[in-house]
C-alpha positions in Angstrom: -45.2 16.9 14.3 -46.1 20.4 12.5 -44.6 23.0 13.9 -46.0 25.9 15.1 -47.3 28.9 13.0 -44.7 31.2 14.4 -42.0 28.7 14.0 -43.1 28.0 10.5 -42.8 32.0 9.9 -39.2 31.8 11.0 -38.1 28.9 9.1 -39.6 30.8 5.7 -37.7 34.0 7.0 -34.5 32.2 7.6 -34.5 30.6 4.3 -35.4 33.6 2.6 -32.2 35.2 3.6 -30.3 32.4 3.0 -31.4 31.9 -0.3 -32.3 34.8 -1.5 -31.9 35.0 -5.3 -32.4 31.0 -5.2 -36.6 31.3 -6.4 -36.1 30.1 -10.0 -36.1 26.2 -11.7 -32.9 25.6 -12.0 -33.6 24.0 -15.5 -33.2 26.0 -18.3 -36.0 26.8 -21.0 -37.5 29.5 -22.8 -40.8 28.4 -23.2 -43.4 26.1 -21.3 -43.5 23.6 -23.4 -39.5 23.3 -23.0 -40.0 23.5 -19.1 -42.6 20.5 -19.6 -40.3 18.3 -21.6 -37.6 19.1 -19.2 -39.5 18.6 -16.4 -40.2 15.2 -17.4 -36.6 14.7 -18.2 -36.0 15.2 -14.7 -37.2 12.4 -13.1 -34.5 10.5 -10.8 -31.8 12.5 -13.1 -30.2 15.9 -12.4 -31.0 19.2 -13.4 -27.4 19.5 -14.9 -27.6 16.5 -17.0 -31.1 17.3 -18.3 -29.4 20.3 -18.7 -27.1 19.4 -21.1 -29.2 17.3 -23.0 -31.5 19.8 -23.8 -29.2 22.7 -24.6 -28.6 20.2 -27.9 -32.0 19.3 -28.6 -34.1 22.5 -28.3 -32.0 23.6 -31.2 -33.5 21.3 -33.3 -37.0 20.4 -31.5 -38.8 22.8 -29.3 -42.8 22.1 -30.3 -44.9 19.8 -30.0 -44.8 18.6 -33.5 -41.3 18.0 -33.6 -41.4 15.7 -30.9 -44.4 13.8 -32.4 -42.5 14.0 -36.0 -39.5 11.9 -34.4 -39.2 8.6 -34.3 -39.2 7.6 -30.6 -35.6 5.8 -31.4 -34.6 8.8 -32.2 -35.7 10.6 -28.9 -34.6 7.9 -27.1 -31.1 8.1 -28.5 -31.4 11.9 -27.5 -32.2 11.6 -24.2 -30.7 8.0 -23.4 -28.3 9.6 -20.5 -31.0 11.1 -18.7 -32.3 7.5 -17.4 -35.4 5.5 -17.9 -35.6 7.0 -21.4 -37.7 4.2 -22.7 -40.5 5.7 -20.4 -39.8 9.1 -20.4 -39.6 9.1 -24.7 -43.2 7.1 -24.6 -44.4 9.8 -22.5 -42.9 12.8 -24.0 -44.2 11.5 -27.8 -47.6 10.9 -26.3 -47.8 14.0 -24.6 -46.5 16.2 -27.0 -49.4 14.1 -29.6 -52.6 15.1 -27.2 -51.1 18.8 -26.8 -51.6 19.0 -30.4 -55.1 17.4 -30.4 -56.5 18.9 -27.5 -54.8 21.8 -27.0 -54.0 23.3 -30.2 -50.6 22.6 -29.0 -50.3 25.2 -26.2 -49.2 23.9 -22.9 -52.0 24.2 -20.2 -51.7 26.3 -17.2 -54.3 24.4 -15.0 -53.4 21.0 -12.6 -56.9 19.5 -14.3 -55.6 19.5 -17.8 -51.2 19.5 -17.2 -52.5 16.1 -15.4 -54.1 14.8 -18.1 -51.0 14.4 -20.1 -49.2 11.4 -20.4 -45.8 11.3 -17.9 -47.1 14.5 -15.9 -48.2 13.9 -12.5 -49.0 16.7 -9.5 -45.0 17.3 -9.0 -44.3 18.5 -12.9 -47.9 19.9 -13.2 -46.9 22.4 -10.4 -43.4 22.9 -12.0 -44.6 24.4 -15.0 -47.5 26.1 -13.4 -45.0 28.0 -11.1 -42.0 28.6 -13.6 -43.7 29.0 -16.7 -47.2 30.9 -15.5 -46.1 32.6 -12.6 -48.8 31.0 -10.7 -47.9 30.2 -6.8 -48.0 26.6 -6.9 -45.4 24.3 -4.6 -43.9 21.1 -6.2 -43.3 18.2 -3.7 -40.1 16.6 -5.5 -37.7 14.2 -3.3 -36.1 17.3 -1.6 -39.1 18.9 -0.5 -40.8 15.8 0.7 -37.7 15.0 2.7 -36.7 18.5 4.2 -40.4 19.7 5.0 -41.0 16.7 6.9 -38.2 16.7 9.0 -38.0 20.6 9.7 -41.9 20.0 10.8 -43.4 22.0 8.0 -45.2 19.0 7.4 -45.7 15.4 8.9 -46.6 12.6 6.2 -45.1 9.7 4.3 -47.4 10.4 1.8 -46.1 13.0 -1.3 -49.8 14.3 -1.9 -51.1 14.8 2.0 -47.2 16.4 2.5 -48.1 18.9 -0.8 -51.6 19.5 1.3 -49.8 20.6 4.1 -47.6 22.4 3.3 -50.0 24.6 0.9 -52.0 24.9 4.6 -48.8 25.9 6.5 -47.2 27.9 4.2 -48.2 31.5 2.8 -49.9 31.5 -0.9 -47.1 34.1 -2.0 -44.1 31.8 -0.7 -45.1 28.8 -2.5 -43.1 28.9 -5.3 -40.2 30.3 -4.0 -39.9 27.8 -0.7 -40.6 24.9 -3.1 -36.9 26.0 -4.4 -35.1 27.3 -0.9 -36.2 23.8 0.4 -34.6 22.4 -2.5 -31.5 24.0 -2.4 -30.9 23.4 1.6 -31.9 19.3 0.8 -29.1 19.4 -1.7 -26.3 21.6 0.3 -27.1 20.3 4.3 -30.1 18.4 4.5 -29.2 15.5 2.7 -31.0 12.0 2.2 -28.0 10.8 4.0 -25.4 12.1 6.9 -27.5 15.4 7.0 -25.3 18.7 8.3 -27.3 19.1 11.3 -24.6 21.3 13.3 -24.3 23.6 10.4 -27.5 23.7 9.8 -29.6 27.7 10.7 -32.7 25.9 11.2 -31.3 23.0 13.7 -32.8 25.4 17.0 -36.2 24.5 15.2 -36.1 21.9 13.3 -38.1 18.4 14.5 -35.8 16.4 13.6 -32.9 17.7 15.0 -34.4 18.2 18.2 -35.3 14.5 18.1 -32.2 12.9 16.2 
């Protein structure tokens, strides 16, 4: 069940003071392209371990053409410890190859064309648009998904219909910073498992508290 609009307006306001210096990717780059390969680093890995890895290899390869001028045993000796780096090398060497062909190797700033490339779906699309454009956009990772739904900012089991909602229910202006306050309270209280429910400032609203 969705909650209210005035409800919805109180969870945004409580989170906002909670978290309020908590609006920016917590994965470190200095340019979109190194927000993309990042992003696609982070898939079912964490933000500290891509992290890590990347602090070593944007040293060395930050462009397009450096990734398509390695071998991909090369990158996937790079980024082995980030997990399923057979996949993520393929995509990352394919990606950074149609960046170059079709986009005169600038990253995209539009869902249409960030889609397009190989390994980037709607979650990492919406990343970049909102870290490395500035453009309100609201990423439905495994946090999100999990967290809106039971708070009642949304009600799917579907990632895309829960990223339709929530653009509905939530202002423009607080996409890209809820996409993060969400995250942070799915990582802190609201976890996958044994959520903090009593500790939680949102439990008096919360769906799924009300109905645990």
């Amino acid at each position: 069940m969705v909650l209210k609009k005035e409800k919805i307006y109180n969870v945004i306001n409580i989170l906002e003071k909670k978290y309020p210096d908590d609006t920016k990717s917590m994965l470190n780059f200095s340019t979109p392209f190194e927000l993309l390969i990042a992003t696609i680093l982070s898939a079912q890995c964490t933000d500290v371990r891509v992290n890590k890895v990347t602090s070593e290899m944007f040293k060395n390869y930050n462009t397009p053409e450096d990734f398509c001028n390695l071998s991909l045993e090369e990158l996937e000796k790079m980024i082995k410890s980030c997990g399923l780096y057979k996949t993520k090398a393929k995509n990352i060497k394919n990606a950074s190859k149609k960046l170059i062909e079709n986009f005169n190797s600038v990253v995209p700033n539009n869902m249409k064309d960030l889609t397009s490339l190989p390994g980037v779906g709607r979650k990492t699309a919406n990343v970049v648009m909102s870290n490395a454009f500035g453009i309100d956009a609201i990423a439905v990772d495994t946090h999100v998904f999990r967290v809106s739904n039971r708070i009642g900012l949304a009600d799917s089991d579907d990632v895309y219909k829960t990223e339709i909602q929530l653009r509905k229910n939530i202002p423009k202006e607080k996409w890209s910073e809820m996409h993060h306050q969400l995250i942070h309270l799915g990582r802190e209280i609201c976890k996958a498992r044994n959520p903090e429910c009593e500790v939680c400032e949102l439990k008096n609203i919360c769906e799924f508290y009300k109905n645990k």
